[in-house]
VMD Tcl script that draws the C-alpha trace (Angstrom):
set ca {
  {-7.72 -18.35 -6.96}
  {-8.37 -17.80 -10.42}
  {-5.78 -14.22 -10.86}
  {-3.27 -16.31 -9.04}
  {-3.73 -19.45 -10.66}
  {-3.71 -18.52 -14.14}
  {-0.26 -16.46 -14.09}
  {1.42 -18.06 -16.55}
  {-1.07 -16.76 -19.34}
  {0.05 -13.15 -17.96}
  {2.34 -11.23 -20.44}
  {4.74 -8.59 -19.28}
  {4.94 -5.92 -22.53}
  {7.61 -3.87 -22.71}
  {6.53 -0.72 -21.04}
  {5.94 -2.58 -18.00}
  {8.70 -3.89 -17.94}
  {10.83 -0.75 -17.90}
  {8.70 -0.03 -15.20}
  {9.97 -2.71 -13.39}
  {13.35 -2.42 -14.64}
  {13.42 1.45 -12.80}
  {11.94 0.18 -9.78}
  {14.42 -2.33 -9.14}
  {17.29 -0.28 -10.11}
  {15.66 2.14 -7.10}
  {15.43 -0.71 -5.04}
  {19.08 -1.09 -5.06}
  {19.33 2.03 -2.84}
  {18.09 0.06 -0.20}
  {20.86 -0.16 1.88}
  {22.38 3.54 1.35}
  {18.67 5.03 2.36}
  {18.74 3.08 5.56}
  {22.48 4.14 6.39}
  {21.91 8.03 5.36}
  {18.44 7.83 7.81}
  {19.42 4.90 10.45}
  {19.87 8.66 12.73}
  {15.99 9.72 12.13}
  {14.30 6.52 11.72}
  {12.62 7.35 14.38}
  {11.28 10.62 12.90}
  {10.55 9.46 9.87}
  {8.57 6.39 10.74}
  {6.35 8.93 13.06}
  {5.56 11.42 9.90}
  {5.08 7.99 7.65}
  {2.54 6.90 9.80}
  {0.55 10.20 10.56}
  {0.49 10.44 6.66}
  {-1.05 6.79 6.37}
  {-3.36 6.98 8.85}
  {-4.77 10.45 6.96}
  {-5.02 8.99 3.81}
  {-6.56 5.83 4.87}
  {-8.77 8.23 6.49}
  {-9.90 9.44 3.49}
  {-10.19 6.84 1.09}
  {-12.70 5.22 3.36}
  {-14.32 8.43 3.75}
  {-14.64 7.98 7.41}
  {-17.07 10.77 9.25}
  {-14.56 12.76 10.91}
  {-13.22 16.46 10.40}
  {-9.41 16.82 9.00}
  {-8.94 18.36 12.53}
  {-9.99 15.20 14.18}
  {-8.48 12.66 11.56}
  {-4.86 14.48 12.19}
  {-5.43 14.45 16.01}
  {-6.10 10.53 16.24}
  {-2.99 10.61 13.82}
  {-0.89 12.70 15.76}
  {-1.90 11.57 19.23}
  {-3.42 8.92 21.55}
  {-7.25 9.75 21.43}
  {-10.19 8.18 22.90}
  {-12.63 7.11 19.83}
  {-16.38 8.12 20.47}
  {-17.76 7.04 17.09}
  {-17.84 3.42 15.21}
  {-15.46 5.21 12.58}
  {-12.84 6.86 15.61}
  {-12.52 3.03 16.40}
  {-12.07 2.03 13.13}
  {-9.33 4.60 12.98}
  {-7.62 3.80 15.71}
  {-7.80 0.09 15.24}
  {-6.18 0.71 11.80}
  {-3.33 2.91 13.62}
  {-2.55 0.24 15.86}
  {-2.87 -2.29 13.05}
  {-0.28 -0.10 11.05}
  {2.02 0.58 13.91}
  {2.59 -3.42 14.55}
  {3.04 -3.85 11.08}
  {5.60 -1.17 10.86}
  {7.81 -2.27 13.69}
  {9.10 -5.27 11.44}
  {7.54 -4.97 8.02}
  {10.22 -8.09 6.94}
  {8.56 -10.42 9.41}
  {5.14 -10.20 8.16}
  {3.82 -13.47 7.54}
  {0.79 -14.80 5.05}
  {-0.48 -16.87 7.44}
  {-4.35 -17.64 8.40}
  {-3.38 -17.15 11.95}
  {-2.42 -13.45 11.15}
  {-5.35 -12.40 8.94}
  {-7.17 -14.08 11.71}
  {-5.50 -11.96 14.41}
  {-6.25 -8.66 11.64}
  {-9.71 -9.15 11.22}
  {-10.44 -9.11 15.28}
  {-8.17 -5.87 15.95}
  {-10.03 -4.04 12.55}
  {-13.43 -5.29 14.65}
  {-12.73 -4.36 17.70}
  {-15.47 -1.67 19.19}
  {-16.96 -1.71 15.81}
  {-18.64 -4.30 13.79}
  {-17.56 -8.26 13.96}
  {-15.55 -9.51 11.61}
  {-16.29 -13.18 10.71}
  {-15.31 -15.88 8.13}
  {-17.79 -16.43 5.25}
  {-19.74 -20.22 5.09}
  {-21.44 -21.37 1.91}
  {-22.88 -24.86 1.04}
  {-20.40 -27.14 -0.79}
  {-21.50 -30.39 -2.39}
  {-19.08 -33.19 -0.80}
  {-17.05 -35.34 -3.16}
  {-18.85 -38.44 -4.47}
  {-21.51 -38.14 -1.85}
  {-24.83 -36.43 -2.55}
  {-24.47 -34.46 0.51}
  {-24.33 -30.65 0.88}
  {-21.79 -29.56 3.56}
  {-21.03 -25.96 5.73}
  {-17.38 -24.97 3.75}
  {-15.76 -21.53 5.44}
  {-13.54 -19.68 3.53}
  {-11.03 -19.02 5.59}
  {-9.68 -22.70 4.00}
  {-10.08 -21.00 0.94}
  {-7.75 -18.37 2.28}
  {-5.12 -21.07 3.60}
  {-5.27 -22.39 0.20}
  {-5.18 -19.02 -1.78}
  {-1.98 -17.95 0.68}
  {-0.17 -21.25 -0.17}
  {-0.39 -20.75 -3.51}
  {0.70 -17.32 -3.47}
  {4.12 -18.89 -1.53}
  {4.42 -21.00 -3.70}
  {5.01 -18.79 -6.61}
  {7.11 -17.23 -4.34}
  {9.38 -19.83 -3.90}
  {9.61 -20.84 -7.37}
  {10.69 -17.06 -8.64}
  {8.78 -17.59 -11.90}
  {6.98 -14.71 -11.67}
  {7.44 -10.79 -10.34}
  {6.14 -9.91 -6.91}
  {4.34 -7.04 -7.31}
  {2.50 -8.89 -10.02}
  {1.69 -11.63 -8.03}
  {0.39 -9.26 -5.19}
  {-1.92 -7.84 -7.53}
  {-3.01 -10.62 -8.58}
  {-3.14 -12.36 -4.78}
  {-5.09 -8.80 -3.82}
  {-7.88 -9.72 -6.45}
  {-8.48 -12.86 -5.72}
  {-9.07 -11.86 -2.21}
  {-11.54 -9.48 -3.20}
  {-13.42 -11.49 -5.59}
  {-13.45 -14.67 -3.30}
  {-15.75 -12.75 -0.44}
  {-13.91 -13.83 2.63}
  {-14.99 -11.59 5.25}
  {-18.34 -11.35 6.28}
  {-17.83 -7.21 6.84}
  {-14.35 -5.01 5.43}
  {-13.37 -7.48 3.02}
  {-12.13 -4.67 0.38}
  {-10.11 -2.90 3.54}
  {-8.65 -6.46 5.18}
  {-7.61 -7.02 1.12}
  {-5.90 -3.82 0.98}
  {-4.07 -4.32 4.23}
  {-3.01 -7.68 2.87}
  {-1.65 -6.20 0.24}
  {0.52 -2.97 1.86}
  {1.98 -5.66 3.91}
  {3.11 -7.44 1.08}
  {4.35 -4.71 -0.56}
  {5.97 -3.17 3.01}
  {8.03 -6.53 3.45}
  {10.03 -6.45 0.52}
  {9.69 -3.16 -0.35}
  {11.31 -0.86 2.51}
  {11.08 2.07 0.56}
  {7.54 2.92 2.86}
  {9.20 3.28 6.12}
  {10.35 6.74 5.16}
  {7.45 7.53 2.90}
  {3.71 6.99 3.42}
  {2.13 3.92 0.99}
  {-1.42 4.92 1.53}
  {-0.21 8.94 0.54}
  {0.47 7.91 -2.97}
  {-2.41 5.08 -2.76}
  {-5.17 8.14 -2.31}
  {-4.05 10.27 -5.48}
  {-4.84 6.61 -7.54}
  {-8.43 6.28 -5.46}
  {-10.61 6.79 -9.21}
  {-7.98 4.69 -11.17}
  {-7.99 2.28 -8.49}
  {-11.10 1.46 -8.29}
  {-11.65 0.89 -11.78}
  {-9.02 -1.36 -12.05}
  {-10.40 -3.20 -9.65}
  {-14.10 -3.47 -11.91}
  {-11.64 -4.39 -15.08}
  {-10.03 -7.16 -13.06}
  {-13.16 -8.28 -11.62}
  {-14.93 -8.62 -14.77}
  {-13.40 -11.97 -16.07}
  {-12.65 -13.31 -12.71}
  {-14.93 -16.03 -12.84}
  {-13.59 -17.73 -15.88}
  {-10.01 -16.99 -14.98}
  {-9.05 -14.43 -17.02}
  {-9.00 -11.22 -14.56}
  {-7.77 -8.52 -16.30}
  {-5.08 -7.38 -13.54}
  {-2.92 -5.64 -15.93}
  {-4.42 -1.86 -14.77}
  {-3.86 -2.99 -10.93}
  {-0.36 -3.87 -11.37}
  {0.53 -0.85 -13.45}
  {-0.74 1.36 -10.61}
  {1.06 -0.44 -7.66}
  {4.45 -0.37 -10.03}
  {3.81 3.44 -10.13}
  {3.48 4.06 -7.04}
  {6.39 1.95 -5.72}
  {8.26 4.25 -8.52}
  {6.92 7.39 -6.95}
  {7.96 6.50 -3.46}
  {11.55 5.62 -4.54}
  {11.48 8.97 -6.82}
  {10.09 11.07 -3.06}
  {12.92 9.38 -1.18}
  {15.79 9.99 -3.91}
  {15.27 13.65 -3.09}
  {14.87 13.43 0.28}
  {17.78 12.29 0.57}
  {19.68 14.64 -1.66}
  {17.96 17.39 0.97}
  {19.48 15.23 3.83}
  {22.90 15.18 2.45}
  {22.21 18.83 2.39}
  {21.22 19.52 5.46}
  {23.57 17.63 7.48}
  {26.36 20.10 5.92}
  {24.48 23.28 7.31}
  {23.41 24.15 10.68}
  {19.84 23.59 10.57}
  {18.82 26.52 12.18}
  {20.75 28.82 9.42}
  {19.43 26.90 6.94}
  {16.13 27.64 7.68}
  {16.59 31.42 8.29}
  {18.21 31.39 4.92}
  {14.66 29.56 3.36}
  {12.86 32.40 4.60}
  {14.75 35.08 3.06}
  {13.84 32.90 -0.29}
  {10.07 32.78 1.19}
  {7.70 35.77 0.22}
  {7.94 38.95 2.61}
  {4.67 36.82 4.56}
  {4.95 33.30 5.38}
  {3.92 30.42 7.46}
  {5.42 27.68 9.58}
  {3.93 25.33 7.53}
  {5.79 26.79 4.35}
  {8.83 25.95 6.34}
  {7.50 22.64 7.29}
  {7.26 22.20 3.50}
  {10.71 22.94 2.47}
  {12.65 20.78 5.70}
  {10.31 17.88 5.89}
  {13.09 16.15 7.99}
  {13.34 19.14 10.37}
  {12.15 19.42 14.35}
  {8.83 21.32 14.98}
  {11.18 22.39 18.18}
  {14.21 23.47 15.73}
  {11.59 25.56 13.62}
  {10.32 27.16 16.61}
  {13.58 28.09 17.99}
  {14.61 29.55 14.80}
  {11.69 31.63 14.82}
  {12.32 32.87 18.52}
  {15.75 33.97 17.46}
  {14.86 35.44 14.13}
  {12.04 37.68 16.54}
  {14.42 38.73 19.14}
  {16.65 39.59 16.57}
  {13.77 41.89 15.23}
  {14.40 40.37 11.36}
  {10.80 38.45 11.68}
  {7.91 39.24 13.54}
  {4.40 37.19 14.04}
  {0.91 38.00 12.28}
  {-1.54 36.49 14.38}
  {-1.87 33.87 16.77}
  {-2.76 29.99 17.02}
  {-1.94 27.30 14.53}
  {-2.44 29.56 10.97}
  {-0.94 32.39 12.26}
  {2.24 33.99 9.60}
  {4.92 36.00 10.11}
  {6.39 38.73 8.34}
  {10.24 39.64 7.56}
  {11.01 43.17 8.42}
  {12.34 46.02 6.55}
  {14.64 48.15 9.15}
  {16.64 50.58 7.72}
  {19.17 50.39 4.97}
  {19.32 46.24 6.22}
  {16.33 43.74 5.63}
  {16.43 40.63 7.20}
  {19.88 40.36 7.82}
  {21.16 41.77 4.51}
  {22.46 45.01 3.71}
  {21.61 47.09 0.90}
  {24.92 47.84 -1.23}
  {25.63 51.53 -2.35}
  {27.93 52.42 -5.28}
  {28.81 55.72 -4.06}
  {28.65 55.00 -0.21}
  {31.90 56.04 1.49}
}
mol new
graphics top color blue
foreach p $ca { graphics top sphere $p radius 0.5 }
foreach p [lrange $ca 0 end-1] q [lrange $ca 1 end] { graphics top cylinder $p $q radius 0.2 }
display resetview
């Protein structure tokens, strides 16, 4: 507890704390985000968590093919390997967390509950012991640390309650004590950084329309060294946290930033007929394009509506397919004096 209990030396500088001051004045959108996408909640919590469970995938560098990852993120799979369990222990780990990220509790109980989901098929998750001198006595007793948890999580409440200090600096700060205090006997770093997305999900709703862990694997270098500055001075309470915080505030930033133009597309969208929009993106597209190109540019848009769009535009003989199977293209076509749908103007036509 030595991050958490020494935040009163921390100093917020100026540039952090127009970082704060943006994200909070994004945070305020809270309530018109939810109202614009209360329709496709659905839909978007589905894409948030496919694009979690990849990039989780890939921090921990997991031994699976992209092909593989995106099935177990797109489907229910049976898991063959010690990492497929993994994965799909973290997916349903994710999923109950996302189904009411504002009822997320710091409790012992719940990391307890974590840690045997995370373990499950894999390797057993236990609480660390170490010998601790007794008070007084000179006797050596067995001390787990999951009471240093209860303790650490307490703490962390308390500064809660007493609004002294920012969240998302005590988080950071809550997230490297964790590390440094060796709770787990086995994914302590991974249970930590759980910990800390469902901190960050609870108050932050911002991440049920954007993935977390997206924006979390472009920072995996940074990161990581902000976790070896932080640890450095742990022990005699001065962890430098500073580089930890600044990431998580930029990220939060970025996700607020993603869903500000999502939602000016939205807006957009829900004025045109989705279909026409989308033939009129390909007419923007280059003469050869892919569905994914389309997925690209209507990230809130059916896989069925793009398909039926590209039926049409076929039978209509403006498009016409290059290839089959997932990376196949398609083409416009050039008929005549028209292509795709347009006609070519003449100054001295009659």
């Amino acid at each position: 507890m030595k991050a958490l209990g020494n935040m009163d030396r921390i100093p917020i500088n100026h540039e952090v704390m127009m970082l704060l001051l943006s994200l909070y004045e994004s945070k305020g959108k809270t309530f018109y985000y939810d109202d614009l996408f209360n329709r496709d909640l659905y839909a978007f919590e589905k894409k948030t968590m496919e694009h979690n469970l990849i990039a989780l995938a890939h921090y921990l560098e997991l031994g699976m093919t992209d092909a593989r990852i995106r099935l177990f993120a797109k489907k229910p799979m049976s898991a063959r390997t010690k990492d497929e369990h993994l994965l799909l222990n973290l997916k349903t780990a994710l999923n109950q967390l996302h189904k009411h990220p504002e009822n997320f509790e710091l409790l012992v109980n719940e990391v307890g509950n974590l840690v045997k989901l995370i373990g499950k098929n894999t390797d057993a998750i236990n609480f660390n012991t170490y010998d601790k001198p007794e008070e007084g006595v000179l006797k050596i007793k067995k001390h787990s640390t999951k009471d240093d948890l209860e303790k650490l999580m307490l703490l962390f409440e308390k500064h809660v309650k007493t609004k002294k200090h920012e969240l998302t600096q005590l988080i950071s700060n809550f997230y490297i004590d964790f590390l440094n205090m060796n709770i787990l006997s086995k994914h302590n770093d991974l249970i930590g950084l759980i910990l800390l997305y469902a901190l960050v999900a609870k108050d932050f709703s911002v991440f049920k329309y954007v993935s977390f862990f997206k924006f979390f694997l472009k920072e995996k270098e940074a990161w990581k060294s902000g976790i070896i500055t932080a640890n450095y001075y742990w022990s005699s309470g001065f962890a430098q946290t500073d580089m930890i915080s600044r990431i998580l505030l930029n990220i939060l930033i970025k996700a607020y930033e993603e869903v500000d133009d999502m939602a000016h597309e939205y807006v957009f969208e829900k004025e045109l007929n989705k279909s026409n929009n989308i033939e009129n993106s390909i007419l923007k597209l280059d003469e050869v394009f892919s569905k994914e190109d389309l997925r690209k540019r209507h990230p809130n848009v059916s896989d069925a509506t793009i398909d039926r769009t590209l039926k049409r535009l076929k039978d209509e003989d403006k498009i016409r397919p290059l290839g089959k199977g997932r990376s196949s293209k398609w083409q416009r076509i050039v008929s005549g004096n028209k292509k795709f749908g347009m006609e070519q103007l003449s100054l001295f036509n009659d």
